[in-house]
Structure formats: C-alpha cells, structure tokens
C-alpha positions as CSV (number, residue, x, y, z in Angstrom):
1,X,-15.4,8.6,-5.5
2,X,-14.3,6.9,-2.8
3,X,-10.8,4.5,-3.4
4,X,-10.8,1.0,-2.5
5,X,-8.9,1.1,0.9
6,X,-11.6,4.5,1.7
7,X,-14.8,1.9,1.0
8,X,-13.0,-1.1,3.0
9,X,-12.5,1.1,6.6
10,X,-16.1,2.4,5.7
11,X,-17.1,-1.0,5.7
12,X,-15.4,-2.7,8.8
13,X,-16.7,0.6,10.6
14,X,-20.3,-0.6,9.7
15,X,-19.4,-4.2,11.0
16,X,-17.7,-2.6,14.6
17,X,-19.8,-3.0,17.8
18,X,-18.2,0.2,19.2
19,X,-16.2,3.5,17.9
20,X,-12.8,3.1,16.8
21,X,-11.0,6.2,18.5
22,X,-7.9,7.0,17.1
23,X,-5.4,9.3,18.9
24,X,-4.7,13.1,18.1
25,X,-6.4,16.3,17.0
26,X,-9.9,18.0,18.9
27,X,-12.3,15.3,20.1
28,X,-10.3,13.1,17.1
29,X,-11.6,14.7,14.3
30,X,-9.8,13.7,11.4
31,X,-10.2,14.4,7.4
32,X,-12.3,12.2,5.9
33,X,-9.7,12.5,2.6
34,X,-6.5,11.7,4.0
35,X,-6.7,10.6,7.6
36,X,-5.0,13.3,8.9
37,X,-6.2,16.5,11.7
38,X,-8.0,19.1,9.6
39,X,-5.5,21.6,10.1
40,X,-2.4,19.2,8.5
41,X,-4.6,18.0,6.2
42,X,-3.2,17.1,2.4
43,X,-5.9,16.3,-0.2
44,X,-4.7,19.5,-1.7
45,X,-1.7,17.2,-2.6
46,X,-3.1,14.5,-3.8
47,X,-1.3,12.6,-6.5
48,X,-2.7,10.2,-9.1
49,X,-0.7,8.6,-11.3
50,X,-2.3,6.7,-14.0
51,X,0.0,2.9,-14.1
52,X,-0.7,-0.3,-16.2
53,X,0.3,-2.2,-13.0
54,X,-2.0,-2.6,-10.2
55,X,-1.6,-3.4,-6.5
56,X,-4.1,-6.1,-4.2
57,X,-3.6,-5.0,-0.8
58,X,-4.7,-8.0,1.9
59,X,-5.8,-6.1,4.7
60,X,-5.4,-7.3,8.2
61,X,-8.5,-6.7,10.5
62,X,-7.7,-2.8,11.9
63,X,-5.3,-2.0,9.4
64,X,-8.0,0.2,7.5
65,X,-9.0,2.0,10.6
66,X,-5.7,3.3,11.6
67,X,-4.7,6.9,10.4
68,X,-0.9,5.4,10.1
69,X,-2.0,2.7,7.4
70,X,-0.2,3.1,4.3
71,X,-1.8,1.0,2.1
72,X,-4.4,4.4,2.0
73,X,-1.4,6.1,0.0
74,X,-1.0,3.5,-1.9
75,X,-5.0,3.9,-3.3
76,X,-4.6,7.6,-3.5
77,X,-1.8,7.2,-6.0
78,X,-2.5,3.8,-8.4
79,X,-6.2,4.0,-10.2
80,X,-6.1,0.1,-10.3
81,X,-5.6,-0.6,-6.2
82,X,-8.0,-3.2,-5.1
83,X,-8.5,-3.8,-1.0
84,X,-10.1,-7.0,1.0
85,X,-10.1,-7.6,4.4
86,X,-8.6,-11.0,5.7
87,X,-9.8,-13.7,7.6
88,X,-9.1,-17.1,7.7
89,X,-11.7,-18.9,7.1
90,X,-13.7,-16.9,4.8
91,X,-12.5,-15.2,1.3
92,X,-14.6,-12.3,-0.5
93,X,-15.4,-13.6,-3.5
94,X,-14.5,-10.2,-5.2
95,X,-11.0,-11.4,-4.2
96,X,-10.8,-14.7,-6.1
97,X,-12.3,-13.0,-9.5
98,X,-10.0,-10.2,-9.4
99,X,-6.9,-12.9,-9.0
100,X,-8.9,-15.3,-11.7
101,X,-9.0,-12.2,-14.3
102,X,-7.0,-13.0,-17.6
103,X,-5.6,-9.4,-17.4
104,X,-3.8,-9.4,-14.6
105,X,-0.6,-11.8,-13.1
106,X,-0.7,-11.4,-9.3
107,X,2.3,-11.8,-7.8
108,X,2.4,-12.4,-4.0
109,X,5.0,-10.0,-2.5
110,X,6.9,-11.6,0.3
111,X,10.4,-12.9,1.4
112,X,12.0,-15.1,-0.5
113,X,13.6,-17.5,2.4
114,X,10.1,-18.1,3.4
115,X,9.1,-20.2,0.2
116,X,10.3,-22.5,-1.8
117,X,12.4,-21.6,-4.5
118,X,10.8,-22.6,-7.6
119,X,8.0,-20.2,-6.3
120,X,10.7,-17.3,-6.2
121,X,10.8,-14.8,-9.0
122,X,13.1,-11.8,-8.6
123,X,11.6,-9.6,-11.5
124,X,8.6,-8.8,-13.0
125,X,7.6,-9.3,-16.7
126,X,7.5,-5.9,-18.6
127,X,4.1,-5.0,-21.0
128,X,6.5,-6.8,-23.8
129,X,8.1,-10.1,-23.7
130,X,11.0,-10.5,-25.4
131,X,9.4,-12.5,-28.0
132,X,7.1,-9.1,-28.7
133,X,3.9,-10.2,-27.2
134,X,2.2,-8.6,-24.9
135,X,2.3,-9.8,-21.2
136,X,-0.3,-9.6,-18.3
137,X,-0.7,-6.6,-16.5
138,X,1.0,-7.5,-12.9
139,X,-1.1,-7.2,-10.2
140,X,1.3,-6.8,-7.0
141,X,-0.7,-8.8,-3.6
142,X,0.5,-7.3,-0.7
143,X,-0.4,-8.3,2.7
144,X,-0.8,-5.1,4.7
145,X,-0.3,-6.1,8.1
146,X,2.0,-6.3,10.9
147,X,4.7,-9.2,10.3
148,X,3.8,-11.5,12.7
149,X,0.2,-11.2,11.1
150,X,1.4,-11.0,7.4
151,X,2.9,-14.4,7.7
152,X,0.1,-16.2,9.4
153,X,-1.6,-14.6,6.4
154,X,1.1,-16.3,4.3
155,X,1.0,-19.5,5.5
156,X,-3.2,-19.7,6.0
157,X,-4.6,-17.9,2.4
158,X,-3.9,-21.6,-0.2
159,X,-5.8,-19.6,-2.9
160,X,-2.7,-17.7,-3.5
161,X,-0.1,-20.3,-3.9
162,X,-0.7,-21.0,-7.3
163,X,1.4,-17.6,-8.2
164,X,4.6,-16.7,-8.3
165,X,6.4,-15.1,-5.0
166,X,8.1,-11.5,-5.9
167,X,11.3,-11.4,-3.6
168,X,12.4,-8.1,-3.1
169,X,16.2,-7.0,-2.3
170,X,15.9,-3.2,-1.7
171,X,19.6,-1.6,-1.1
172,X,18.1,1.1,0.8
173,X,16.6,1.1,4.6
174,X,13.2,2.2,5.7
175,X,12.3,5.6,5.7
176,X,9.1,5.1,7.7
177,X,9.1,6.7,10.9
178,X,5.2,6.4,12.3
179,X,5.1,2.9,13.5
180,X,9.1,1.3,13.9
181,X,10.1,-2.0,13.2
182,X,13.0,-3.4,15.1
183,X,14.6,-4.2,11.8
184,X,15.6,-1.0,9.3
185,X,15.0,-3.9,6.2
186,X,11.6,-4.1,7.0
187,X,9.3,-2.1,5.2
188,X,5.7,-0.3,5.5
189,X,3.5,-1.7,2.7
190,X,3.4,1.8,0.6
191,X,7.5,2.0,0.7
192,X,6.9,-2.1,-0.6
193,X,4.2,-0.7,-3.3
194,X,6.9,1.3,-4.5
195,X,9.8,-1.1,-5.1
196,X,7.3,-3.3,-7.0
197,X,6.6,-0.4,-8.8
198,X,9.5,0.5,-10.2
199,X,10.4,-2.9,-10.8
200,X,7.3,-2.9,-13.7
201,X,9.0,-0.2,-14.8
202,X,6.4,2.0,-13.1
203,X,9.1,4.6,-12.5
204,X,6.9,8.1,-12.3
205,X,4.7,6.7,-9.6
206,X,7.3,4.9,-7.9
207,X,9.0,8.5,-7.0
208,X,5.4,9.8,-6.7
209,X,4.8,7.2,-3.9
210,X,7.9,7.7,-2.5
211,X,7.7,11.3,-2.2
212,X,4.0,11.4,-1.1
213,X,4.8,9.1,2.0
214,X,7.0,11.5,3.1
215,X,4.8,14.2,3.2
216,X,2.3,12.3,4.8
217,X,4.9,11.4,7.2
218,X,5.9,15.2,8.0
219,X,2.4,16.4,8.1
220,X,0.8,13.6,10.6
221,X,4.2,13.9,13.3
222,X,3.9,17.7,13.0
223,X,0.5,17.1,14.0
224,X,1.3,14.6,16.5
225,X,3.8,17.4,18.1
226,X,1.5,20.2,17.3
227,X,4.0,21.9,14.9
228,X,2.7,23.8,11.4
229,X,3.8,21.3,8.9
230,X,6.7,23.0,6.5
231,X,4.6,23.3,3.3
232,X,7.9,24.8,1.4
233,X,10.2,21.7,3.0
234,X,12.2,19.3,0.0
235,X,9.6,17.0,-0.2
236,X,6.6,19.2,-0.7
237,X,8.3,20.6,-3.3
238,X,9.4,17.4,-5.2
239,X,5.6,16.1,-5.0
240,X,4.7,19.6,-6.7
241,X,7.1,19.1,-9.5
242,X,5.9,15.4,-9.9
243,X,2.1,16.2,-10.1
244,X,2.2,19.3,-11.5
C-alpha cells in the first residue's frame, strides 16, 4: 500500500496542469517505489521500523514531486508518518484531527531563537512519566520545505501554536549532499526525523534512518554521474545488519 508522502505526490500530480519532469535517467523514468532510475533502484532495501512515535510532515507545494525529497524516506521507515500539503489559506481537515487526536502530542520541530521561550521544549516526554503514567505518543510536525519557505510556514499556520516547539541542538553537521545549504547546521527533514527520533528514545530507527539516507544518497548521485552504485560499500552493509 502506498505510504502517506507516495498518496500526497500522487495527489498534487492529479491537481498539476502540466507534467512534472524531473532530471536524470531514459526519457526520466524513475521507480515508482523509491524515486530513483530503475537501474539504481532500492526497494530491495527497504526498511520498516515499527516506532510508538510518529512524524507529520507539512509539505511545501513541489516538495512531494522531487526525487531529492526526504520526507519519502522518512514514510518508508516510520508506519505512523502522516503527510499534507501546505497552503495558506486552506488546512485539510485530516490535518487538524490528526493534531486533535488524544493519542498523540505534536510537537512543532523548529529553532528555538525563532519563538518565544515558554514555547521551547528541548526534550521529549518518554512512553512513562516519571510519576509511572503513561504519556502521549509524540507526534514530531515537520515542515518539509526549503527554509525560507518553512518559516513563512512557521509564522502563517496559527493552528499549530497551541503546541510545544522541539528545539533541536545536533553536535554533528549535515550529511546531506543532494541539495546544499549554505549553512552545514542546517538539516534535510529525514536527517531532522532522525534526531527527533532518537530523542523518543526511538533509537533502532533513528540509525535505520540514518543509514538509509545514505544509501539513498549514494545510489541517486551514482546515478546522477552514471556510476554502478557500490552495493557492498559501509553503508549498505549497516542497513543489512539493521533490517535483517
């Protein structure tokens, strides 16, 4: 069955007056599993990793149409990703139930020096308080968009500023090489899927994510410069050992 970010590109392809054409491969023909030209193709690879923590990705207008998204990965590897599109002046309704739900405490990923700090939470409650009682799931909203457009999503979306805003303070810089910032502490929305992850204590499919994105890295820039993709390199074999 198709994931949530798979049904969202088939839907804004529905909605588009002409043909999105990305770059690479034949005529463009990519796999319909993992965005990538048949012959680099890794839906042999595929990961799932069953987590009580869930992720909301906010979706810019193209962001589901380009092969270089991330936020695909992200679906491929967390049963419990949800995906909507964002505009400003209308909100799926699917959107505000899912946030409503008693099961679930969103919390809106996003820099901390942006809000105001009584909004700022640096961690994330665990499945037990410290009291012993059990906690909402955490539901992770991440705005999957360029910067410029994931703060104009920021500032223009009120329905989420009733939550609490997750700050993160990686130590490590960016690892993702297929569209560059021009700051190394800015990072693509799966490597941000995995930091929240691991702060729920997600640990398994934090590494999972982590080590998927990097073979979806090598395999689409191999691609990209017509090179066989190294299917015995250190992070093929890490994703083996984590899914097998």
């Amino acid at each position: 069955m198709p994931h949530a970010v798979s049904r969202l590109r088939a839907a804004r392809l529905a909605r588009s007056s002409k043909p999105f054409l990305a770059r690479g491969g034949p005529r463009g023909e990519r796999c319909a599993g993992c965005r990538l030209v048949p012959s680099h193709c890794i839906c042999a690879l595929h990961p799932v990793v069953p987590t009580r923590a869930g992720v909301c990705l906010l979706m810019a207008d193209i962001e589901p149409l380009k092969p270089s998204n991330t936020g695909w990965l992200i679906a491929d590897v967390v049963p419990d990703t949800f995906a909507f599109g964002w505009a400003r002046t209308l909100v799926d309704p699917a959107l505000l139930t899912l946030l409503a739900d008693p099961q679930w405490q969103p919390y809106v990923v996003f820099p901390g020096e942006f809000v105001t700090p009584e909004r700022v939470v640096t961690e994330v409650q665990t499945s037990v308080a410290p009291t012993g009682s059990v906690v909402k799931r955490p539901l992770f909203v991440l705005l999957d968009a360029t910067w410029p457009e994931a703060r104009k999503m920021f500032r223009k979306s009120p329905y989420l500023d009733r939550f609490p805003v997750l700050s993160l303070h990686p130590e490590q810089l960016s690892r993702y090489k297929l569209r560059r910032s021009r700051r190394d502490d800015h990072f693509c929305t799966s490597e941000v899927a995995g930091l929240c992850l691991d702060l729920a204590g997600e640990t398994r499919a934090a590494q999972t994510l982590e080590t998927y994105l990097d073979v979806f890295t090598h395999h689409y820039l191999q691609a990209k410069n017509q090179l066989p993709a190294d299917l015995e390199g250190v992070a093929h074999q890490q994703l083996r050992s984590l899914i097998t």
